[in-house]
C-alpha positions as MATLAB code, in Angstrom:
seq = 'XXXXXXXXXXXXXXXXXXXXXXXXXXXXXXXXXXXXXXXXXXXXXXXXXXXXXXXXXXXXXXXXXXXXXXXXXXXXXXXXXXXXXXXXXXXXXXXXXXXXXXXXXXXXXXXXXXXXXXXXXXXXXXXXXXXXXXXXXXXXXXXXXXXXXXXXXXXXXXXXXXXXXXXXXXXXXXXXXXXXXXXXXXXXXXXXXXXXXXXXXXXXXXXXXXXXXXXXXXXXXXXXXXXXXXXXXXXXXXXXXXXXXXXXXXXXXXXXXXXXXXXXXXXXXXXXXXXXXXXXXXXXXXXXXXXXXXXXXXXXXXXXXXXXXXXXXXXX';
ca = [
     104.218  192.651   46.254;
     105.632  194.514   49.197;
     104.660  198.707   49.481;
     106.772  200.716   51.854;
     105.417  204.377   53.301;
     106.538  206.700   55.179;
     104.413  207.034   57.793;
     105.585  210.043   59.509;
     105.465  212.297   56.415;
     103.020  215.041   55.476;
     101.232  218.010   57.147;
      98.353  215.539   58.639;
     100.822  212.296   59.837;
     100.496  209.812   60.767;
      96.933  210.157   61.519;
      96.675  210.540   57.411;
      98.962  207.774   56.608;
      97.020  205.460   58.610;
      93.904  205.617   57.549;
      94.476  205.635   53.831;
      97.012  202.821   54.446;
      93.594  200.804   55.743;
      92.157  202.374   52.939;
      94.755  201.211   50.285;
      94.573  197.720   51.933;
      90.921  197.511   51.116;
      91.161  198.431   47.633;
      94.675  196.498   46.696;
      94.814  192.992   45.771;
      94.924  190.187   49.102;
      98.442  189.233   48.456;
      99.938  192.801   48.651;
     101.695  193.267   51.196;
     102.050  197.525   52.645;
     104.880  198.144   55.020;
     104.706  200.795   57.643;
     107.869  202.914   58.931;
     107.434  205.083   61.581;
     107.247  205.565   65.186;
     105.328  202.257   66.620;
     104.065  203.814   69.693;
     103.009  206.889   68.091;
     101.242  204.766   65.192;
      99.681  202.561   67.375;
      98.475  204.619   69.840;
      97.080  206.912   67.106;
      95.587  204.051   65.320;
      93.519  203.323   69.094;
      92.216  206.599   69.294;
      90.762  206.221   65.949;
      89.691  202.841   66.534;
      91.118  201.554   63.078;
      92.768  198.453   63.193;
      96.689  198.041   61.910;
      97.698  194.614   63.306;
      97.694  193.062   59.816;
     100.311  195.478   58.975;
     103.924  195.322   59.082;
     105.194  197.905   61.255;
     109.206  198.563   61.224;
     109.910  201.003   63.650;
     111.765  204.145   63.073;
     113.340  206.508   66.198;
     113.273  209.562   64.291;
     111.692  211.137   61.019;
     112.312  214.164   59.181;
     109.526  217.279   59.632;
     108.615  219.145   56.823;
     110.411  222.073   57.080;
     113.934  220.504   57.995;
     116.843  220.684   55.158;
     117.087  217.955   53.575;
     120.979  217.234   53.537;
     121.181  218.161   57.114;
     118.866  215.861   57.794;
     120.124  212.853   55.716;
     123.282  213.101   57.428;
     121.726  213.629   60.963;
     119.013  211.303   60.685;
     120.097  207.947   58.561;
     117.539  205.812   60.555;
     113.982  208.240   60.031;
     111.309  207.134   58.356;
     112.012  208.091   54.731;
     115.017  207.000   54.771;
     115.170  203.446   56.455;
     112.149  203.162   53.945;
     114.626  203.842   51.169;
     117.405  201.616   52.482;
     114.796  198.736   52.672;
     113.632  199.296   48.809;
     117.520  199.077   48.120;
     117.669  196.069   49.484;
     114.552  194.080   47.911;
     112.956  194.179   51.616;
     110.330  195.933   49.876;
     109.226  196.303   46.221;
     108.126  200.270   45.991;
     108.139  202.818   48.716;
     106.141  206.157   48.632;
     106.060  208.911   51.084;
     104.349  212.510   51.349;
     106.642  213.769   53.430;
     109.600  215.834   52.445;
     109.844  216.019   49.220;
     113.436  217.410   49.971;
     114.758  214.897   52.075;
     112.718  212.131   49.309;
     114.822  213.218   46.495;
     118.479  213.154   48.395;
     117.358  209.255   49.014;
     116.467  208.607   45.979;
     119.870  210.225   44.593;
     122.203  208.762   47.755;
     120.419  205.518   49.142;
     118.078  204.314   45.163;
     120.853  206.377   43.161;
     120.022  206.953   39.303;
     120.189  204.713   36.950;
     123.601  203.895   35.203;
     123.564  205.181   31.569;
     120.818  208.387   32.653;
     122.056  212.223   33.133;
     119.282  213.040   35.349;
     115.756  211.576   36.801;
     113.193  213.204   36.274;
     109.414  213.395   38.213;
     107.028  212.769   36.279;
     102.893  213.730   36.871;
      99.734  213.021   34.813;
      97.987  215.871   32.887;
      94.141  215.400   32.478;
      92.767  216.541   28.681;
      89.310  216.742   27.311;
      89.268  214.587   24.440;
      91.147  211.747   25.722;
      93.394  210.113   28.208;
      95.787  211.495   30.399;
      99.428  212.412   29.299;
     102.679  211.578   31.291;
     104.616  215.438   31.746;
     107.958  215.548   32.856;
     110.361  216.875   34.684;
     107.634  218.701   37.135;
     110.882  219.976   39.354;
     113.530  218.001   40.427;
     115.831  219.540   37.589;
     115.025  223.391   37.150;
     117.605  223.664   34.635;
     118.149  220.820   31.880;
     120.583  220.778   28.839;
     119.202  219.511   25.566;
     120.519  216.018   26.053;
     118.709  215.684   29.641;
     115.186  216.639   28.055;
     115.823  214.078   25.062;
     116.397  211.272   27.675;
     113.004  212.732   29.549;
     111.511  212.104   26.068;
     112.848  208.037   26.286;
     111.354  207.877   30.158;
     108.196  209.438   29.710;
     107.239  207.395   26.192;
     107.859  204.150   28.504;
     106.028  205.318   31.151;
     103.075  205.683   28.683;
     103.500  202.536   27.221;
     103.794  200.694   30.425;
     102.084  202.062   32.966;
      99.096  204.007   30.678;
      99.133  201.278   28.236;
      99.662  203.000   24.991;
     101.503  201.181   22.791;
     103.337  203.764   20.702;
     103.462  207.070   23.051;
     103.578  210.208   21.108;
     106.292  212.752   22.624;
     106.126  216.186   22.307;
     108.234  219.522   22.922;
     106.503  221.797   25.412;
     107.091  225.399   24.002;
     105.849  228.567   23.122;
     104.981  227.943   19.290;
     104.581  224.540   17.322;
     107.131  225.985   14.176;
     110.699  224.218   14.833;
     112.496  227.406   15.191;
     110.130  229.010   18.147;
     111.368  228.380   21.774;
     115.198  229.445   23.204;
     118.384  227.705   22.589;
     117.796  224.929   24.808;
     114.314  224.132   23.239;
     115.559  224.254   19.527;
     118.603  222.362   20.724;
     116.424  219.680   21.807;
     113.983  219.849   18.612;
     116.840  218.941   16.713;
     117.924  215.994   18.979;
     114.484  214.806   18.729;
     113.430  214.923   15.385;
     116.169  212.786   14.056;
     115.141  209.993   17.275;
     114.387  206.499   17.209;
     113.885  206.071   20.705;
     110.286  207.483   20.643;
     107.600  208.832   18.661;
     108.392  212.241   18.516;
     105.605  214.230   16.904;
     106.969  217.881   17.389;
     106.129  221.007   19.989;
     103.378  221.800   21.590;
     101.570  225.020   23.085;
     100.541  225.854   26.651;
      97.377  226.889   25.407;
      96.560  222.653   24.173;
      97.343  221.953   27.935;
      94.007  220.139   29.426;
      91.903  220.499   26.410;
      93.906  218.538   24.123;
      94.876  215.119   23.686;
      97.561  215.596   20.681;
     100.513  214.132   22.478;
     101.259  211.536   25.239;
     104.317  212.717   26.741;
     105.430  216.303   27.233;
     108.818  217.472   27.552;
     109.928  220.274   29.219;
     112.462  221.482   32.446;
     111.605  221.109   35.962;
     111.161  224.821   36.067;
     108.168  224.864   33.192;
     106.889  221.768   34.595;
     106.711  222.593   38.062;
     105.007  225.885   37.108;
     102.450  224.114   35.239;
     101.670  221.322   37.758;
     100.748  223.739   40.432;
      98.923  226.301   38.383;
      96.840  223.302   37.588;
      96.472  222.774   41.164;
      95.084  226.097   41.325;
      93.347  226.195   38.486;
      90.780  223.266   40.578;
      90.916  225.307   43.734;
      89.184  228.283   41.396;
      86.391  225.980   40.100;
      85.823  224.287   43.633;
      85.612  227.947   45.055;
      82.720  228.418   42.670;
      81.076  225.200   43.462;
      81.235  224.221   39.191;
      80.412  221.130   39.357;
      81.729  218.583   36.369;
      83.192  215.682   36.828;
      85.759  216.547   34.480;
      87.491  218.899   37.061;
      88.055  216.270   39.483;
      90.787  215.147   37.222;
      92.607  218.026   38.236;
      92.219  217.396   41.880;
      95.381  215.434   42.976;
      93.488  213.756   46.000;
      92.728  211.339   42.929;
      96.481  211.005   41.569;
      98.285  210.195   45.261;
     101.401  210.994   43.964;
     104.571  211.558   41.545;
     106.716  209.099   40.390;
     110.804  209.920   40.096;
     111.577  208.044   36.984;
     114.993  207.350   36.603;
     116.187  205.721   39.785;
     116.856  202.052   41.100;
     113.834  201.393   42.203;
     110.032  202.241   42.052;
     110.086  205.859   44.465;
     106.708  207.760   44.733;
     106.783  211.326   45.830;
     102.840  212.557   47.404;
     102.107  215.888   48.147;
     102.764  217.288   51.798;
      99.474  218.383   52.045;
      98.351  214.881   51.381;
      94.846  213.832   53.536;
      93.704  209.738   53.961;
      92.343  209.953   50.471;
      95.523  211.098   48.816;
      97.498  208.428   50.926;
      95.494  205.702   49.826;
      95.599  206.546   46.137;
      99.656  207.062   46.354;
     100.057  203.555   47.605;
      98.158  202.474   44.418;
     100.080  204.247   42.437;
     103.106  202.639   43.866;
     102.270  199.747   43.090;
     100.626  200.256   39.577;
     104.479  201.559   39.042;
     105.928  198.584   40.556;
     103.649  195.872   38.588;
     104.243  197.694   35.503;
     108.110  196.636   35.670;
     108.901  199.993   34.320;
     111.939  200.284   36.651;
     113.315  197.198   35.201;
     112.539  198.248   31.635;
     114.073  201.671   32.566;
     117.513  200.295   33.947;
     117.877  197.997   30.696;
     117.499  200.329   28.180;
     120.414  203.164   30.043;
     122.596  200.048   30.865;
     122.377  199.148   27.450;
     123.735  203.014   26.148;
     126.685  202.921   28.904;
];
């Protein structure tokens, strides 16, 4: 297995993505492989100064990369050869198997729509994140923001990706799927949400079990997958990131907040694309890095791409 990264991405690169790149190379298996893109005199030199050692690392160099505050189309169309995006152009060629990158997130998602491109047969990817809860294990909720907006038909297809990614990658073998909304009756929520209750109660793609309520977020483990737009999603994802700020502020410790700390996650997958993407946070530090990689490659091994891209082609 091959692992692309972006090396030049996030607030603390490259110094970040090199030492949880050693890090990740520790902890993976001897016969993966991780590929670096970047600048090679600014990685190596960096590497020197903090006397970590990179030579058993494939290094492709990159001239430019994107920063974190450019725009991402401007930059896709400036910069076709920086690091996120000669990354991408590798994975779409089978030069590597996954690539992740914590830069930005932006410039990520235009690659993974222009260079990966969704998969034939889908409306819209979605990016997916894991949701810790106190009874059990976690639960796959998507979209957490690359579609603010999604018609009924988009979230019923979210409800098809995130009940494989369950199966697959968290190894439950019949995923129950629920509505994120504001009451579990079937005629609470707005027209999209009732719109989509209806599309998913009559399903046989997945195990839908009805909606759920913000307030069984983190404390319950009644579902598997959870449904909702990018907008909800995204909302929820970072008041969760918050909401473990707050308790480290107050020095609570319980090991069951760490779950919420996403030094420990690495990273987001985009479900729906041609190839195994992983999308880290910008703020990402060596830790984070490392545990992104992993991911990527948990994603990769768990042929959920593959099983993604057969069951769309199949409805075209």
């Amino acid at each position: 297995m091959r692992i692309g990264i972006d090396m030049m991405g996030g607030d603390y690169a490259p110094e970040a993505a090199i030492e949880g790149s050693v890090l990740a190379r520790e902890a993976l298996p001897p016969d993966t492989e991780i590929v670096l893109f970047g600048s090679k005199d600014l990685i190596t030199g960096k590497a020197r100064e903090m006397n970590l050692d990179i030579s058993g690392f494939e290094l492709i160099h990159t001239p430019t990369w994107v920063e974190m505050g450019e725009h991402p189309l401007k930059s896709f169309s400036r910069k076709p050869d920086a690091s996120i995006f000669l990354g991408q152009k590798h994975l779409r060629r089978g030069e590597v198997d996954g690539f992740c990158s914590a830069g930005n997130t932006g410039a990520m998602l235009i690659g993974a729509m222009q260079i990966i491109t969704p998969v034939s047969g889908l409306i819209r990817p979605a990016i997916s994140a894991l949701i810790p809860n106190m009874e059990g294990p976690d639960s796959v909720i998507l979209d957490v923001g690359l579609n603010p907006d999604a018609r009924p038909d988009v979230l019923y297809q979210y409800g098809m990706l995130g009940s494989m990614y369950a199966r697959l990658v968290n190894q439950i073998n019949t995923p129950r799927v629920s509505l994120l909304n504001i009451g579990e009756e079937e005629e609470k929520g707005n027209l999209v949400t009732r719109s989509t209750y209806q599309m998913m109660a009559d399903s046989d793609d997945f195990n839908f079990i009805g909606n759920m309520e913000a307030n069984s977020l983190f404390v319950s483990a009644e579902t598997d997958v959870l449904v909702c737009d990018g907008f909800v999603g995204n909302i929820v994802l970072k008041e969760a990131e918050a909401f473990y700020r707050l308790i480290s502020s107050k020095k609570v410790c319980n090991g069951y907040f760490e779950m919420f700390n996403f030094e420990n996650f690495g990273g987001t997958p985009v479900l729906g694309v041609n190839a195994p993407l992983v999308i880290g946070h910008g703020i990402s530090n060596s830790k984070a890095i490392k545990n992104m990689i992993i991911q990527t490659g948990e994603v990769v091994g768990s042929g959920l791409t593959a099983h993604i891209k057969e069951t769309f082609n199949k409805q075209v």
